[in-house]
N, C-alpha and C positions, 0 to 999 in steps of 0.2 A: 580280589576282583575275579568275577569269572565271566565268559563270553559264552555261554552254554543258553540256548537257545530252545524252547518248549516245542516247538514248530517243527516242523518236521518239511523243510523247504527242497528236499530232495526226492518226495516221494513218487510224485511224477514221472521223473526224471529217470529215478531209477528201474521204471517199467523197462524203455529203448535205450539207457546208456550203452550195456553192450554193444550192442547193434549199431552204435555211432565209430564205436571200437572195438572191431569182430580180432584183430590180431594185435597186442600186445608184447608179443618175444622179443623185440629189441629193448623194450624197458625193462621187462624181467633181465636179458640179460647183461644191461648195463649197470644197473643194479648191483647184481650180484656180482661182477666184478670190481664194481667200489667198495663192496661189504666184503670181501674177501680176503684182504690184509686185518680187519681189524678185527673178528669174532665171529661168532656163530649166532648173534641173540641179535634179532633185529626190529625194531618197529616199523610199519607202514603209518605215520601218518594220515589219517583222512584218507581211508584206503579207498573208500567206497564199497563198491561190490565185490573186491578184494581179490580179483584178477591176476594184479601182481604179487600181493600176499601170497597167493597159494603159489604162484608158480615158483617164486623165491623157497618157500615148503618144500618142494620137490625136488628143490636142487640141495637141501640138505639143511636149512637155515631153519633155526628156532626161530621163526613170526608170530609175533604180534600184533593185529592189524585193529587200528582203533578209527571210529568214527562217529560222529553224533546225531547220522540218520538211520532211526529203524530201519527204514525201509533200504536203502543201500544194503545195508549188512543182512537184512533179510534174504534178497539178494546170494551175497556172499555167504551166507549160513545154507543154501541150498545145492551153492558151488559145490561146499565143503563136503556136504551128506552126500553127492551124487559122485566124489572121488574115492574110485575104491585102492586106489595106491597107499599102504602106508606112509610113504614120507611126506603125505597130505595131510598127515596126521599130527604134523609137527607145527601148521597153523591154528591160532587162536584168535577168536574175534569179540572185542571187547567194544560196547557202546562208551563214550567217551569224548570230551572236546579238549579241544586243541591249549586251553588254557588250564585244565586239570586233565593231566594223562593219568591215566589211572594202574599205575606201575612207580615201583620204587624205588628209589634213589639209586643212580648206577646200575639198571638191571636191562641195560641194553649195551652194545657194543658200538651197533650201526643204524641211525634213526634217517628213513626219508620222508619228505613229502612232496611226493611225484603228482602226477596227473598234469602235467601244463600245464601249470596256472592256479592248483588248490589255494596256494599260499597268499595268492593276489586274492581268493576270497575274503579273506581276513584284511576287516578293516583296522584302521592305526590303533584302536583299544584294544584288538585282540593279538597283534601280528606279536609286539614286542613282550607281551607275558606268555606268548608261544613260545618263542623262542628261549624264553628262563625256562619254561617247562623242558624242553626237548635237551635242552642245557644238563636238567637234574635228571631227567632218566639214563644220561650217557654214562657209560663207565670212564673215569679220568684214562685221554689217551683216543677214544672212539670218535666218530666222523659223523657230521652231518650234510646231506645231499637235498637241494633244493632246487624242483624245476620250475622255475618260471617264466611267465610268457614278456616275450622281446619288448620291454616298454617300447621302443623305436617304431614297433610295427602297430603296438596298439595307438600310441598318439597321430601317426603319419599316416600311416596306410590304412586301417581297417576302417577310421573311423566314417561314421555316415555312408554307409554302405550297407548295400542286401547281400545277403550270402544264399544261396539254395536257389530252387530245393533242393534237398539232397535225398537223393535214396539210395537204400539198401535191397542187396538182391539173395537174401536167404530165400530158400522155397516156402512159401507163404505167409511170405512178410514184404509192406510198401511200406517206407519212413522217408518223411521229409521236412524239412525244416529251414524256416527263413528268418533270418536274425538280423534287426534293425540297432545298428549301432554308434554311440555320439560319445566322443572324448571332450570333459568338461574340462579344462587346463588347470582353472584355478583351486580344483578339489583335486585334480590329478585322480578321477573317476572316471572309468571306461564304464557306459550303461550300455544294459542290452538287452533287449526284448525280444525271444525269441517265440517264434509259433510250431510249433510240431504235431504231425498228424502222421498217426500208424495205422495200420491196420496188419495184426498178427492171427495167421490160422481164423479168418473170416471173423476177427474182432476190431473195430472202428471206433478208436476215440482219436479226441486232441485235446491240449492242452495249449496257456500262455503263459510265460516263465517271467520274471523279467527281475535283473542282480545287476549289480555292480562290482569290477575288478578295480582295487588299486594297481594303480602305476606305478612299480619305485625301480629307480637304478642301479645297475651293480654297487656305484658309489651308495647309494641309500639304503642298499643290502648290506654292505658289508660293515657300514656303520653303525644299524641296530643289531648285528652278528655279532662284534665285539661289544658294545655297548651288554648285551646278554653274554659275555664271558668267553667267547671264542675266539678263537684265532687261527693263521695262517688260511685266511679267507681266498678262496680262487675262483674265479668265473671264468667261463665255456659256453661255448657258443651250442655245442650237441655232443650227442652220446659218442662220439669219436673224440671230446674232450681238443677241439678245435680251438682255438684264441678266441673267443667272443667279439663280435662286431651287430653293427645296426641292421645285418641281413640275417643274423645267424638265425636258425631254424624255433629256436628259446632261449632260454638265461641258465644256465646250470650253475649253480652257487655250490662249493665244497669247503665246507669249514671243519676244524679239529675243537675238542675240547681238552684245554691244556692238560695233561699230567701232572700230578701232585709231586711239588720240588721234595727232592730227600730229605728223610727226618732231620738228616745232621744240618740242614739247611734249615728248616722249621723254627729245630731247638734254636737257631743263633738269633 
């Protein structure tokens, strides 16, 4: 089965994604202290423009950032060329979907898939051959970190509702953006329709987007987690690794992939 997609549904998108999120250090460095007990080899998941990629690079980590929009990584391929820091050097960015990572067996330590809410892009045919994938790139013993968005706040609160405009105040840049949004119960689909209009250094377009996030609960996390091979599943409410509840700020899901029991255990 693969969920690899010809389309390039990000390209838009990734003109003003920065610009929607100008500072990112608190996920870089949440991150990197989850990935610090278990190795130096990490993947970013569906990095996008690869923001956290690199800065995770800097701090010393072999990255691997994989994602299956040109244009994102195009993006983050510009990041990379415009950092003149060696240990910038220590990222890599690979075009790639979420159901064929394109790395070998064991050749990662610490695998995440950040962004609030990537994970919820993937629908039910793609989420749980994700997670076999992220499974076989772990080396037995390594961590997996999943940020996703509060089902609580997407069914309850958000839904049907306008968000924006919103702008940004870089020197000669307006961004705004208003998101018309409906919670379907019985598909457990959050739609959203967004409209976004920039204008960067006296250039003027807009665009109209429109996806759908699944919904699932830590309980329905942690069940397709094990179900793909992992264990000692734990969910957090935010980067302070808080107790999860129906306010927490997201769903932070931290699973292991079991270590291989002693041969003398095998052989019996």
């Amino acid at each position: 089965m693969t969920c690899c997609r010809t389309e390039d549904l990000y390209a838009n998108w990734a003109k003003v994604y920065d610009l929607f999120y100008p500072d990112r250090s608190d996920e870089v460095d949440f991150w990197a202290r989850l990935a610090q007990p278990t190795g130096r080899r990490v993947l970013d998941l569906m990095c996008g423009t690869a923001e956290v990629s690199l800065g995770l690079a800097r701090r010393g980590y072999r990255v691997h950032g994989v994602d299956r929009s040109p244009a994102m990584l195009g993006i983050g391929a510009e990041r990379l060329a415009a950092a003149a820091d060696h240990p910038a050097r220590n990222l890599s960015l690979l075009l790639g979907d979420a159901c064929a990572i394109p790395l070998s067996a064991g050749a990662i330590d610490f695998a995440l898939v950040g962004g609030n809410g990537s994970f919820n892009h993937l629908d039910d045919d793609q989420a749980s051959p994700a997670l076999v994938e992220l499974h076989r790139v772990l080396l037995s013993g390594g961590r997996l970190g999943l940020e996703l968005v509060n089902p609580h706040l997407l069914q309850e609160i958000y839904p049907e509702r306008t968000f924006g405009p919103f702008r940004s105040t870089p020197p000669g840049v307006t961004l705004s953006r208003v998101s018309h949004n409906r919670y379907e119960r019985e598909s457990q689909l959050f739609h959203i329709r967004q409209v976004t209009c920039y204008e960067i250094d006296g250039e003027r377009d807009a665009f109209e987007e429109s996806f759908a996030l699944r919904v699932r609960s830590p309980a329905e996390v942690r069940q397709m987690l094990e179900a793909a091979g992992f264990h000692d599943v734990t969910c957090f409410g935010g980067y302070d690794l808080e107790p999860f509840d129906p306010w927490s700020s997201d769903l932070l899901v931290i699973a292991t992939k079991p270590p291989h029991p002693p041969e003398s255990l095998v052989s019996q």
